[in-house]
N, C-alpha and C positions, 0 to 999 in steps of 0.2 A: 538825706535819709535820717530820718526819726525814729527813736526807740528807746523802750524803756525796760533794765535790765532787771529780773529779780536776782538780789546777790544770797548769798549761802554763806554765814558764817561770822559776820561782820554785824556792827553794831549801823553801818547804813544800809535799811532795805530794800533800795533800788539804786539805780544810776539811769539819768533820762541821757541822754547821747543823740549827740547830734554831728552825724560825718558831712562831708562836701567832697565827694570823689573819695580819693585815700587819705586826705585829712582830717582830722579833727576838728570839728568846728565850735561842739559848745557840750559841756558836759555837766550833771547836775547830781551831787549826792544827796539823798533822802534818806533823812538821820546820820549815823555816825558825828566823831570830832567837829564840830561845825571849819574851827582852825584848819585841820588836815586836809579834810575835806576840800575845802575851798581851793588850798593852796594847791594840795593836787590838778584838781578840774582848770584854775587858771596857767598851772606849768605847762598843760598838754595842748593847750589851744591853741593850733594852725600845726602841730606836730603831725607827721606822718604817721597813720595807723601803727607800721609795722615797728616803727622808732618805739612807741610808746609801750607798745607788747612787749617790747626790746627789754628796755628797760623797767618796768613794773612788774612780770610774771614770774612769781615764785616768793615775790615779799611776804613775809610772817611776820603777822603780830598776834593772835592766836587762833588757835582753830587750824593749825597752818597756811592761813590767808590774811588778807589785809582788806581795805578798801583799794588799794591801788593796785592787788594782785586782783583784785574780784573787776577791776575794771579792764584790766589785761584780758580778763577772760571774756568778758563780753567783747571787747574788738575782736576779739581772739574767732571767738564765733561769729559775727559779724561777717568777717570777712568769709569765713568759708558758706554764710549764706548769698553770700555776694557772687561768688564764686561759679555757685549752681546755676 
């Protein structure tokens, strides 16, 4: 499954994601840190959705979100459209 997130709050305006069942298979920041960014998106690859929501949801850098808390959230939703 493919998709492409608008995030809210963060200096990167999307995240393309790409799951394979309940893993993670490929994820892509558009703008932000290009550094962070990256490093983020290659830590989480072949991570278990729920892992990653695990650990990324509620990170602040400001705005009270991050890029990795904004990627939290789109698994986060993700999965409850999976769900239905």
């Amino acid at each position: 499954m493919k998709t492409t997130y608008t995030t809210f709050g963060t200096c990167a305006r999307f995240i393309d994601i790409e799951l394979d069942g309940p893993l993670v298979r490929d994820v892509n920041f558009i703008g932000g840190c290009a550094g962070n960014t990256r490093g983020v998106a290659n830590l989480v690859k072949g991570m278990p959705v729920t892992e990653v929501i695990g650990q990324l949801k509620g990170i602040a850098c400001r705005n009270d979100t991050s890029c990795p808390d904004q990627l939290a959230q789109a698994l986060q939703e993700l999965t409850l459209k999976q769900a239905c």
